[in-house]
C-alpha positions as CSV (number, residue, x, y, z in Angstrom):
1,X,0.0,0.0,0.0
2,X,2.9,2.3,0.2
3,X,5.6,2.1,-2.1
4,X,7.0,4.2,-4.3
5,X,4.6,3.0,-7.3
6,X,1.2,4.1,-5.3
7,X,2.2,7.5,-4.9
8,X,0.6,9.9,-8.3
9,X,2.6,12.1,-8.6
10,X,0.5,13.4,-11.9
11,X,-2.4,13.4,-10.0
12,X,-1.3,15.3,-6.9
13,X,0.2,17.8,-9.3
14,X,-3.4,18.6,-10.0
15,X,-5.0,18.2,-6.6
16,X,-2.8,18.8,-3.7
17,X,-2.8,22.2,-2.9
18,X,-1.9,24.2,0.2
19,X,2.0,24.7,0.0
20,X,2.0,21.0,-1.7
21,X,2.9,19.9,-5.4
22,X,-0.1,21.9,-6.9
23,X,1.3,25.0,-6.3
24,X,5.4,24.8,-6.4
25,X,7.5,25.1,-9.5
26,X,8.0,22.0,-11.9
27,X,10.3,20.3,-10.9
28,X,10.7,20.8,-6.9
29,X,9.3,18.1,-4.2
30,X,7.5,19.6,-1.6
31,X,7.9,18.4,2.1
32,X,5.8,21.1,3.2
33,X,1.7,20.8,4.6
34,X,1.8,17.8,7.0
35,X,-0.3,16.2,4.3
36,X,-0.1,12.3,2.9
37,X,1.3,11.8,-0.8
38,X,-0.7,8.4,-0.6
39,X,-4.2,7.8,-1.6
40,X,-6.7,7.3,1.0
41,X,-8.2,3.5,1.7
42,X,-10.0,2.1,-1.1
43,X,-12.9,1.5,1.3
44,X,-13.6,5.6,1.8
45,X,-13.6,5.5,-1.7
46,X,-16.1,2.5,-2.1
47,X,-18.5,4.2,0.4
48,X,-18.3,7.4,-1.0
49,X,-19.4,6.3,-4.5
50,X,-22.2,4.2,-2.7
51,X,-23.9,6.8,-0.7
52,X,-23.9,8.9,-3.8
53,X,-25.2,6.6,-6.1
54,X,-28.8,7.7,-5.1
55,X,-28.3,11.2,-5.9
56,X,-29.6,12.6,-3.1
57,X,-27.4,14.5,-1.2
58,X,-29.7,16.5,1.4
59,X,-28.6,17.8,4.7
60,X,-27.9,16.2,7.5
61,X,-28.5,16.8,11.5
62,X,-26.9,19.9,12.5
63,X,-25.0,17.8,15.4
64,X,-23.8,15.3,12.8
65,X,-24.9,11.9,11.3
66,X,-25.9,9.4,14.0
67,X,-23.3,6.9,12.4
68,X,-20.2,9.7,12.5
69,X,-21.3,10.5,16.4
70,X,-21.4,7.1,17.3
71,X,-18.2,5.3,15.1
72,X,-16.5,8.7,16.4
73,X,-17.4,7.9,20.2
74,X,-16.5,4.3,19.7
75,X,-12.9,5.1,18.6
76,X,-12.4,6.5,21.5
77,X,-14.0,4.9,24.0
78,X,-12.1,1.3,22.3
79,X,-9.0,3.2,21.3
80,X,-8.2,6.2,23.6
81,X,-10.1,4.7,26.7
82,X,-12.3,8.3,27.2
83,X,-15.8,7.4,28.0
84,X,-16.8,9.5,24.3
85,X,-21.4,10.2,24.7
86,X,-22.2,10.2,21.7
87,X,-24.4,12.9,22.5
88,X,-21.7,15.2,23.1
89,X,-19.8,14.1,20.0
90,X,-20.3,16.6,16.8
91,X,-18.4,17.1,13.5
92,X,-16.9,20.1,12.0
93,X,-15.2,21.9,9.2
94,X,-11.7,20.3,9.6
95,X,-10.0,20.6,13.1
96,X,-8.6,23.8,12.4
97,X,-12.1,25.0,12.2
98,X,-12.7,23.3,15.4
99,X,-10.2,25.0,17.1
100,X,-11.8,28.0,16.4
101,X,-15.0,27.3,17.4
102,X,-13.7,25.9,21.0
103,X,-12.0,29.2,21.7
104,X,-15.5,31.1,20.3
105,X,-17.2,29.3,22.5
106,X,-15.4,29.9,26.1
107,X,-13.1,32.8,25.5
108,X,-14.2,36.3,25.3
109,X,-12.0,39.8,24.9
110,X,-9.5,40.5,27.3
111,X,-9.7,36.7,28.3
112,X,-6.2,34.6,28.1
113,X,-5.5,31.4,26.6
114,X,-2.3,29.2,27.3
115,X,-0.3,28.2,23.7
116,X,2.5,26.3,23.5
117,X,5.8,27.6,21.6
118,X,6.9,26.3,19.0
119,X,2.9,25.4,17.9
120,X,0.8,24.9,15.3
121,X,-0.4,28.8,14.3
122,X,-4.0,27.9,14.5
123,X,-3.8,27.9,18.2
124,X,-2.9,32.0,18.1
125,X,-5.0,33.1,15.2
126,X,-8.2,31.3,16.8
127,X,-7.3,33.1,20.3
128,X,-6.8,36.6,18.8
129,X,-9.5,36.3,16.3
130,X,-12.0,35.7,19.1
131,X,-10.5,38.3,20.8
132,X,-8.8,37.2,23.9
133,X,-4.6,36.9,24.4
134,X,-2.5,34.1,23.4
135,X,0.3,33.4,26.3
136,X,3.2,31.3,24.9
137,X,4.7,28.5,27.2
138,X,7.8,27.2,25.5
139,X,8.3,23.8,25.4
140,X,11.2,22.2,24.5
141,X,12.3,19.8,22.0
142,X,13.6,15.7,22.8
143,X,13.0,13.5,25.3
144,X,13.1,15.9,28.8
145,X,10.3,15.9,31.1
146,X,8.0,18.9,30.5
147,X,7.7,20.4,34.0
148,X,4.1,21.6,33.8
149,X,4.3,23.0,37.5
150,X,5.9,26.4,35.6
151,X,2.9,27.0,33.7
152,X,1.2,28.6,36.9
153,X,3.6,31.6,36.7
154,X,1.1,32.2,33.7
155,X,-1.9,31.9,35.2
156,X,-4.1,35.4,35.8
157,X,-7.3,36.0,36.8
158,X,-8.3,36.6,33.0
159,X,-6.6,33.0,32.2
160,X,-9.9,30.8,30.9
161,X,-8.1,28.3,28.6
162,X,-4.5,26.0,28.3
163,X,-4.3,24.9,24.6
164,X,-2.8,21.4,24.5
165,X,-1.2,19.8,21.4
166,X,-0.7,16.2,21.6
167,X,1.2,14.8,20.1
168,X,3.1,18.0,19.9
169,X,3.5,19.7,16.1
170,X,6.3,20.8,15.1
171,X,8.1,19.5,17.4
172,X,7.0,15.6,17.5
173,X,6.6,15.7,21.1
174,X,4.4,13.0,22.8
175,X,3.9,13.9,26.3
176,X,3.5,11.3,28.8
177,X,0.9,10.5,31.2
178,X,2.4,11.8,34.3
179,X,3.3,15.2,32.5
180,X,-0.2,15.5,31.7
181,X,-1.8,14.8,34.5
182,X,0.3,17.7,36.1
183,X,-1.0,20.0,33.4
184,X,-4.9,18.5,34.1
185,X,-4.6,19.3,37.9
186,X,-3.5,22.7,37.5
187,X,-6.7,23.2,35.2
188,X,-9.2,21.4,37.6
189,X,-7.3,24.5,40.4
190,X,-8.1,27.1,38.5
191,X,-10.9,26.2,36.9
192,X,-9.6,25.8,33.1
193,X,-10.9,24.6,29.3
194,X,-8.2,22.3,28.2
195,X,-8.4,22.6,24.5
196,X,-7.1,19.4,23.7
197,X,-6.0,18.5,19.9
198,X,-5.6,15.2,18.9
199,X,-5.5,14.8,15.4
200,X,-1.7,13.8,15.6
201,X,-2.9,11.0,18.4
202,X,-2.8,8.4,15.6
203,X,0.9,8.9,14.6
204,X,3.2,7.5,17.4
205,X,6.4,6.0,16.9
206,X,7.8,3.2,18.9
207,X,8.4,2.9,21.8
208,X,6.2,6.1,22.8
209,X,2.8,5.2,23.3
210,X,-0.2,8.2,23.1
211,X,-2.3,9.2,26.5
212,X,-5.2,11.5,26.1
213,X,-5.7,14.1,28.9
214,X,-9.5,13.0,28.8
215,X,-9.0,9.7,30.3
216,X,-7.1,10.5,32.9
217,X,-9.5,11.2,35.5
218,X,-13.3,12.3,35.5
219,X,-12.2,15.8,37.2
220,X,-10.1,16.4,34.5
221,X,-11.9,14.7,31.5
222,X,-15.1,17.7,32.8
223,X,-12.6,20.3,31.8
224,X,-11.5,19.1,28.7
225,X,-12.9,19.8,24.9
226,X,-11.4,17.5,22.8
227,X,-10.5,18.4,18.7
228,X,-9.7,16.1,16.4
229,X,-9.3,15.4,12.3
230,X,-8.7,12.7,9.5
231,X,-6.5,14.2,7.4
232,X,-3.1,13.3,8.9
233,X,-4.2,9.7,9.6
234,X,-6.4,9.2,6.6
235,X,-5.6,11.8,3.8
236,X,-9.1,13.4,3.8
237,X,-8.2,17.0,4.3
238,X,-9.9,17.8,1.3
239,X,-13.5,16.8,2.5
240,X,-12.8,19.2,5.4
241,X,-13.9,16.7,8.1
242,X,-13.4,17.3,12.4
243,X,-15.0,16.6,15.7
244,X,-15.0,17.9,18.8
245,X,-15.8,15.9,21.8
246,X,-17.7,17.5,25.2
247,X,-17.8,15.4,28.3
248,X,-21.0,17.5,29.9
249,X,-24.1,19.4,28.3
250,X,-23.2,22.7,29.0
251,X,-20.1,22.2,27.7
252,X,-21.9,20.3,24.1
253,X,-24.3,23.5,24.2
254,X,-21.9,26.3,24.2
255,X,-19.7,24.3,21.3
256,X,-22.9,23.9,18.9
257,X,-24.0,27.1,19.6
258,X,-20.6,28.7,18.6
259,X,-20.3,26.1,15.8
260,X,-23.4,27.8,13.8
261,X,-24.9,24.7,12.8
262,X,-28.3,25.6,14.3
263,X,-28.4,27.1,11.5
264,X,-27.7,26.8,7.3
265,X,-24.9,29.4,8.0
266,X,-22.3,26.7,8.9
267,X,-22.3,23.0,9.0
268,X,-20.0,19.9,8.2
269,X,-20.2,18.3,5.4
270,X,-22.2,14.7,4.8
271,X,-19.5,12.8,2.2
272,X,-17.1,13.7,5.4
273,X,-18.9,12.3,7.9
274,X,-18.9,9.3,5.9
275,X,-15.9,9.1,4.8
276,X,-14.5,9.3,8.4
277,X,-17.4,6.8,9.5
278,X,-15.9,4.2,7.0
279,X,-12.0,4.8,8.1
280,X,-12.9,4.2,11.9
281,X,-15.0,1.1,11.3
282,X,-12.9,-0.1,8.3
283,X,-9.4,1.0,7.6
284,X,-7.1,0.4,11.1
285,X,-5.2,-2.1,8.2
286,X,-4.7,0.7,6.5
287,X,-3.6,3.2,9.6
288,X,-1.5,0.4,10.4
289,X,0.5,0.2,7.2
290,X,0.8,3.8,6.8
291,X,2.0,4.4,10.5
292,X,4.7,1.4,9.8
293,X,5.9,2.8,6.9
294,X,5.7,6.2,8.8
295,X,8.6,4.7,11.3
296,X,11.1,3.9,8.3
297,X,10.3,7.4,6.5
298,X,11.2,9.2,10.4
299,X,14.7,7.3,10.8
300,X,15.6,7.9,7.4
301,X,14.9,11.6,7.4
302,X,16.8,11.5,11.0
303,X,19.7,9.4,9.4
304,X,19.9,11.6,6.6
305,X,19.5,15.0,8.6
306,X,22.0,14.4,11.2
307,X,24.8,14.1,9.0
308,X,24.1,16.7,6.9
309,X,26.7,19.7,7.0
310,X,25.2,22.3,10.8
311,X,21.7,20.5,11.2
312,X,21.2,18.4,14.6
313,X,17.6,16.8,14.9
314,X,15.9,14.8,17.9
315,X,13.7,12.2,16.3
316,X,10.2,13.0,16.6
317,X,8.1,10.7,18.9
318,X,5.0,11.2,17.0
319,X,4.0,13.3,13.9
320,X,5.2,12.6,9.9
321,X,7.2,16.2,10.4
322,X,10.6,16.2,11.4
323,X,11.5,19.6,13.3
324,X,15.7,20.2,12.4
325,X,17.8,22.4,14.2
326,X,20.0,24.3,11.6
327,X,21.9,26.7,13.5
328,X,24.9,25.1,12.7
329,X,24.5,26.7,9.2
330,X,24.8,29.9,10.5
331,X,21.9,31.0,8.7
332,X,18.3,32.1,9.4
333,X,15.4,29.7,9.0
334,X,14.2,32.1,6.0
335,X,17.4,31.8,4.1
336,X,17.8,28.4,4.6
337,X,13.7,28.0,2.9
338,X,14.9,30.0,0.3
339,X,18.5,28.8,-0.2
340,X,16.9,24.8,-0.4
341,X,14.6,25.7,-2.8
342,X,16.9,27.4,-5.2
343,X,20.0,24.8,-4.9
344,X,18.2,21.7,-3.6
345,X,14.7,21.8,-5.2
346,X,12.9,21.3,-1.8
347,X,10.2,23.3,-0.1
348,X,10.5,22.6,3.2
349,X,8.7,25.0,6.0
350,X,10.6,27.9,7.8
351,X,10.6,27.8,11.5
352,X,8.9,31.8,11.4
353,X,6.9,33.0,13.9
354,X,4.3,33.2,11.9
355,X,3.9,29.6,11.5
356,X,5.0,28.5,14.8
357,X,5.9,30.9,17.3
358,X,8.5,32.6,18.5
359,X,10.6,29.5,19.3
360,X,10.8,28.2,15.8
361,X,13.4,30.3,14.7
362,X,17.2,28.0,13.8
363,X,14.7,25.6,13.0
364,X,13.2,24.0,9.9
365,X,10.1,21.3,9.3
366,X,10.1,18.8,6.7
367,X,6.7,16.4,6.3
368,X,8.0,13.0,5.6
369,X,4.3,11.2,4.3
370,X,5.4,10.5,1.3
371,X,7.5,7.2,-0.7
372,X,11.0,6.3,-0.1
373,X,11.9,7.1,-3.7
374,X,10.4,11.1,-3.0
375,X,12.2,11.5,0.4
376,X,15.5,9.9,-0.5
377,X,15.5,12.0,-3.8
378,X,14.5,15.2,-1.3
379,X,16.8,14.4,1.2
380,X,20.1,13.7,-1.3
381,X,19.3,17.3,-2.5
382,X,19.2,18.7,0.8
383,X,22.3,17.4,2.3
384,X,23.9,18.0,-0.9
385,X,22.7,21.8,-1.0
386,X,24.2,21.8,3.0
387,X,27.3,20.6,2.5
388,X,28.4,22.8,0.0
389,X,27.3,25.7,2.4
């Protein structure tokens, strides 16, 4: 299922946007959007073409299919042991969109919201665009304990949120039960929404193993709004499929109520809720495969990394992005981006604030979802383009 013949290169040419082969010159391979080069399970496709076979594609319950709530619920009661209700289980327009709507939902203007640095972006525009204050907490890269007792110093009377991403992107960071529990206590004392995002929870590497905050305890599952997506374990960012998972009713209320799908004005998509109803109940083979071949792509891209000319990297413990410190070049993130896509023919993703935070900088992100053929190819070019530095 993935070697280097399954991966279209044509077609992605066409269809993969976002940073990825659709929109970079001929001729350069881009490890960019944290985005699979494979095509998803031929069981999504199956039920795709099946539901729409009737022609009837109507609307569905504003809180989401029954089938999506429950397979959803299921998954993580089975997987992630967190007691999932199905009636507090709704899908949305991708995670990132989810994200949004969870900081809508319990942050006003003025309020403060805990981020992690280097993160994902999404966590700061959400918390600005609703109005409140994003408050970085670095965290740093490897294998050392996270001491979570620190993040107090941060804590005001306007703090309402801690954002937690899990496993940790860029960075590959899985944190481990006992560091999260420390973070769950200190939101249970003061009385704070963990945003928890997920949609890395699927992509662990051995021998790190994936805890979610929510099944910890029930104090600290009652705080917790969980996000989650498909597109990193399933390649379905294009149907723009999410859910977030509530653990009380007022909690479910102010998230669907935030989410605009009492309405027509918003909504998630059916083919989406299908889609990701068929990969839970049908395609772990497939999620198994991928996260196998997943391993081998990491170690080479840390092999090949490491003894390239002023880059050190930590292997990631989760996440298909591999986070490379390249200070040792003596140049900036930015003219590293630039100088690899010139010389090497590889878009890779600067470490700028902009996408991750402050932290970032001396650092670069490379997505490693694709073939063996693409990333040895890639990687040749970049240590090639180092060396001669």
């Amino acid at each position: 299922m993935f070697d280097d013949s399954t991966v279209n290169v044509g077609v992605l040419k066409e269809r993969a946007y976002n940073l990825r082969w659709a929109t970079v010159p001929e001729g350069v391979i881009p490890l960019t959007a944290a985005d699979p080069d494979f095509p998803s399970a031929p069981e999504i496709a199956e039920s795709l073409t099946k539901f729409i076979k009737d022609r009837y594609l109507c609307y569905g319950p504003p809180d989401g299919l029954p089938q999506f709530k429950e397979s959803v619920s299921q998954f993580f009661r089975q997987k992630r042991n967190v007691p999932a209700n199905p009636a507090y289980t709704m899908p949305v327009d991708s995670a990132a969109f989810g994200i949004y709507v969870i900081c809508k939902a319990f942050l006003g203007k003025g309020d403060e919201a805990i981020i992690f640095n280097p993160v994902d972006f999404l966590f700061k525009y959400s918390v600005e665009t609703v109005g409140a204050i994003a408050i970085p907490y670095s965290i740093p890269s490897g294998k050392e304990s996270v001491d979570f007792t620190e993040i107090e110093a941060l804590i005001t009377p306007k703090t309402k949120m801690i954002c937690l991403c899990n496993p940790l992107n860029p960075t590959g960071k899985v944190f481990s039960a006992e560091e999260l529990n420390v973070l769950g206590t200190i939101a249970v004392k003061h009385n704070l929404i963990i945003l928890s995002d997920e949609i890395w929870s699927d992509i662990v590497f051995q021998p790190f193993c994936y805890t979610s905050i929510a099944s910890l305890d029930e104090a600290i599952r009652q705080q917790t709004i969980i996000v989650t997506g498909y597109s990193k374990s399933y390649g379905l960012a294009g149907l723009r499929i999410g859910s977030i998972l509530a653990f009380n009713q007022a909690h479910f209320d102010k998230v669907f109520q935030a989410s605009l799908h009492q309405s027509t004005v918003h909504g998630a998509n059916v083919l989406g809720q299908i889609a990701v109803t068929t990969a839970l109940n049908e395609c772990g083979y497939w999620l198994e495969g991928f996260i196998s071949h997943l391993q081998k792509m990491r170690d080479l891209c840390v092999a090949e990394l490491s003894s390239s000319k002023g880059v050190s990297i930590i292997p990631p413990q989760g996440c298909y992005v591999a986070f490379a410190d390249i200070t040792g070049t003596g140049k900036t993130s930015a003219e590293i981006h630039a100088y690899l896509l010139e010389t090497a023919k590889v878009a890779i993703v600067p470490g700028l604030p902009q996408w991750f935070g402050s932290e970032a900088e001396g650092y670069i992100r490379l997505s490693f979802a694709t073939s063996n053929e693409i990333l040895s190819n890639a990687l040749y070019h970049i240590k090639t383009a180092l060396n001669n530095l």
